[in-house]
N, CA, C and O atoms as a DFTB+ gen file, in Angstrom:
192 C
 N C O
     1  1     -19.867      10.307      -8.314
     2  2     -19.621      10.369      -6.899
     3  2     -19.446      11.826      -6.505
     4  3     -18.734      12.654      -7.075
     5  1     -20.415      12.045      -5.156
     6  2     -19.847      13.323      -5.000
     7  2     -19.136      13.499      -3.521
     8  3     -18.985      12.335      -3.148
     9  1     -18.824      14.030      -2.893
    10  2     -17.825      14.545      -1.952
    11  2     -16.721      13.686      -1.714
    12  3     -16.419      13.026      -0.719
    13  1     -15.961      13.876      -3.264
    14  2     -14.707      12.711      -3.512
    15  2     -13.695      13.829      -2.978
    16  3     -13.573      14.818      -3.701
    17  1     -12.959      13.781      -1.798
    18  2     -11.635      14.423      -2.217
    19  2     -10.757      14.064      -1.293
    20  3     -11.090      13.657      -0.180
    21  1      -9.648      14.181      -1.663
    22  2      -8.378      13.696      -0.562
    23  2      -8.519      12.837      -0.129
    24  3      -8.390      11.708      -0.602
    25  1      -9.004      13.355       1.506
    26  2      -9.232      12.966       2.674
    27  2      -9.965      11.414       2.274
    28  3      -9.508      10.299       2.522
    29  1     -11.098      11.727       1.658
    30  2     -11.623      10.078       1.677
    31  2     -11.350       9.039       0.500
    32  3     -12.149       8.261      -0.022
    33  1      -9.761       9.279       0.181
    34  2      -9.357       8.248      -0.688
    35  2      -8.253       7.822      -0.011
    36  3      -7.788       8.621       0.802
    37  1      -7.849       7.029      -0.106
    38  2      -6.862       5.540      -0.098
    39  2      -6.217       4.885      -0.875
    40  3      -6.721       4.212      -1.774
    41  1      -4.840       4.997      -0.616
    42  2      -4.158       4.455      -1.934
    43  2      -3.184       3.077      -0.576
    44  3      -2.707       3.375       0.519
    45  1      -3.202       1.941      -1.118
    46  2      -2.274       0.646      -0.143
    47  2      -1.210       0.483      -0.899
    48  3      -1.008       0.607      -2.107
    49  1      -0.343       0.085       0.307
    50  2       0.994      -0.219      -0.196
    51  2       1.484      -1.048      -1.533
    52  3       2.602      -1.330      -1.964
    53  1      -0.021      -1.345      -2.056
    54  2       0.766      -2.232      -3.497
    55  2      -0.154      -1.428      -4.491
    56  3      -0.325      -2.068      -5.529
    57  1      -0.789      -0.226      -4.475
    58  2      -0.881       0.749      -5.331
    59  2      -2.742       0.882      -5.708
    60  3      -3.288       1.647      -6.504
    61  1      -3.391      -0.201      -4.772
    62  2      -4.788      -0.286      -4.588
    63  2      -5.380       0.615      -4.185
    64  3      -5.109       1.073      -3.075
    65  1      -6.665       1.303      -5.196
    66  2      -6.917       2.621      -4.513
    67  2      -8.613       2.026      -3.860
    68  3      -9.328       1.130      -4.309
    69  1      -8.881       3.166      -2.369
    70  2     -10.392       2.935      -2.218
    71  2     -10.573       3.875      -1.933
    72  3      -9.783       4.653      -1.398
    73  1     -12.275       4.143      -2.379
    74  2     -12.627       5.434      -2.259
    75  2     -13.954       4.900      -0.538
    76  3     -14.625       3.875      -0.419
    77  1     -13.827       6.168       0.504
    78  2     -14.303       5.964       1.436
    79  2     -15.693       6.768       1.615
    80  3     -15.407       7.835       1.071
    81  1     -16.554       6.845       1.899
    82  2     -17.436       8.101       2.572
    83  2     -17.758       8.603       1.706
    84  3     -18.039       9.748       2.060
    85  1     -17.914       8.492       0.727
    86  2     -18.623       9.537      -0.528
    87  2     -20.158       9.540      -1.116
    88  3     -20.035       8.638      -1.944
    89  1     -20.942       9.787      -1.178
    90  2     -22.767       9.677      -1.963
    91  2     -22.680       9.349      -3.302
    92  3     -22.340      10.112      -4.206
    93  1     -23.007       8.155      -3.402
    94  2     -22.627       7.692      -5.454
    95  2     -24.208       8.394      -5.905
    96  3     -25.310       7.953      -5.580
    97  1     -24.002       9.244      -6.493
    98  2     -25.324       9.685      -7.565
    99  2     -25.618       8.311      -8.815
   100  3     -24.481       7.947      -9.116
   101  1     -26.330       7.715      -9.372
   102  2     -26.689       6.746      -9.891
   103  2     -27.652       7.707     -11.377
   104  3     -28.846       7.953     -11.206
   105  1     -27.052       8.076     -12.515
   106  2     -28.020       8.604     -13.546
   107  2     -28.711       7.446     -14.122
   108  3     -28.149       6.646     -14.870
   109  1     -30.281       7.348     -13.664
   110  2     -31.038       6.356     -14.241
   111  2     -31.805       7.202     -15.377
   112  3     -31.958       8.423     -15.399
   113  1     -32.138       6.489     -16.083
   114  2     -33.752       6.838     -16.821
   115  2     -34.646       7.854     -16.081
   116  3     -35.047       8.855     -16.674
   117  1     -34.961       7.613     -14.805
   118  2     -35.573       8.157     -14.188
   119  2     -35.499       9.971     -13.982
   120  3     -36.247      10.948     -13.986
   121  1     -34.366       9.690     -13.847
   122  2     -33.735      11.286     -13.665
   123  2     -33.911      12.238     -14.949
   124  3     -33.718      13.452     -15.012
   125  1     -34.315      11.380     -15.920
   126  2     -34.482      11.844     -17.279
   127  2     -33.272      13.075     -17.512
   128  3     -33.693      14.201     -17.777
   129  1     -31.686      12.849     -17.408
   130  2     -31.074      13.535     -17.790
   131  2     -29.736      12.865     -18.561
   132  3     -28.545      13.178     -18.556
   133  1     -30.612      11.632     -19.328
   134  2     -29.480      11.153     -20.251
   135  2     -28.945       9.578     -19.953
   136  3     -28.180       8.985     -20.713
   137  1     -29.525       8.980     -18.629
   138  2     -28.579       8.311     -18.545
   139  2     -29.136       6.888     -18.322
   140  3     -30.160       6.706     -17.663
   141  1     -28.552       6.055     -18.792
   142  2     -29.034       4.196     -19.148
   143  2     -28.879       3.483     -17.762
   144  3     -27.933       3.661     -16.995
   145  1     -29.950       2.647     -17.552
   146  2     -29.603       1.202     -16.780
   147  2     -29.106       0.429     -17.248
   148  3     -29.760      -0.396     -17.885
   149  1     -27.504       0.321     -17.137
   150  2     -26.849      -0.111     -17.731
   151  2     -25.471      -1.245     -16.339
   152  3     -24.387      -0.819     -15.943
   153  1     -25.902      -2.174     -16.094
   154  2     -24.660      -3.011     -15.176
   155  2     -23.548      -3.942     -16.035
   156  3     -23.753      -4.768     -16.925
   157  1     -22.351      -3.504     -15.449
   158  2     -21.305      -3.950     -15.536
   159  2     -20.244      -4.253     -14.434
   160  3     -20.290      -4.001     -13.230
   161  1     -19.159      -4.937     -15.264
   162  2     -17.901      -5.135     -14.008
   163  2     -16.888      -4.531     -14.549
   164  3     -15.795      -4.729     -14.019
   165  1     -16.956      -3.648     -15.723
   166  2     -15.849      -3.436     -16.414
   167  2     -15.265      -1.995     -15.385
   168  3     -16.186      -1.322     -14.924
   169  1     -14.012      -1.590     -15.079
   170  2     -14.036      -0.652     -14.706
   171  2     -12.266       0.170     -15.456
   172  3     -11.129      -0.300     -15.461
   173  1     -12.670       1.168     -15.851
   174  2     -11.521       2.155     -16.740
   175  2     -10.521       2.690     -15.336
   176  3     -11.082       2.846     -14.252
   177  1      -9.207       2.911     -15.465
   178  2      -8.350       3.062     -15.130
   179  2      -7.642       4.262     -15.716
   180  3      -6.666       3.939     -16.394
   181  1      -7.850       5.439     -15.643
   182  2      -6.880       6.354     -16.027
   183  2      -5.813       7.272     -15.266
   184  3      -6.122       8.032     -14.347
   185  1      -4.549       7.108     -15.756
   186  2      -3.057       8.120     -14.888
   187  2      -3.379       8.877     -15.260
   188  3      -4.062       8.732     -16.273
   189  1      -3.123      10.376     -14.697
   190  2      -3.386      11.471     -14.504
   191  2      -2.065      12.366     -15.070
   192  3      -2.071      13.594     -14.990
């Protein structure tokens, strides 16, 4: 994702974050710089 910052994130009162307004870059095959078509639902969670 790129133009992630501050302003277009969201955190709700029970600690749910959303990200708003940002351009998701997608590394396919295509781009030939490494990266798999690969779908999932799994999503990582890391505290900072």
């Amino acid at each position: 994702m790129s133009d992630l910052h501050d302003e277009n994130v969201i955190k709700s009162a029970n600690g749910n974050v959303f990200v708003i307004d940002c351009d998701i870059r997608i590394n396919t095959p295509e781009l030939k710089l490494g990266g798999i078509r690969q779908l999932t639902t799994e999503v990582e969670f890391v505290k900072a």
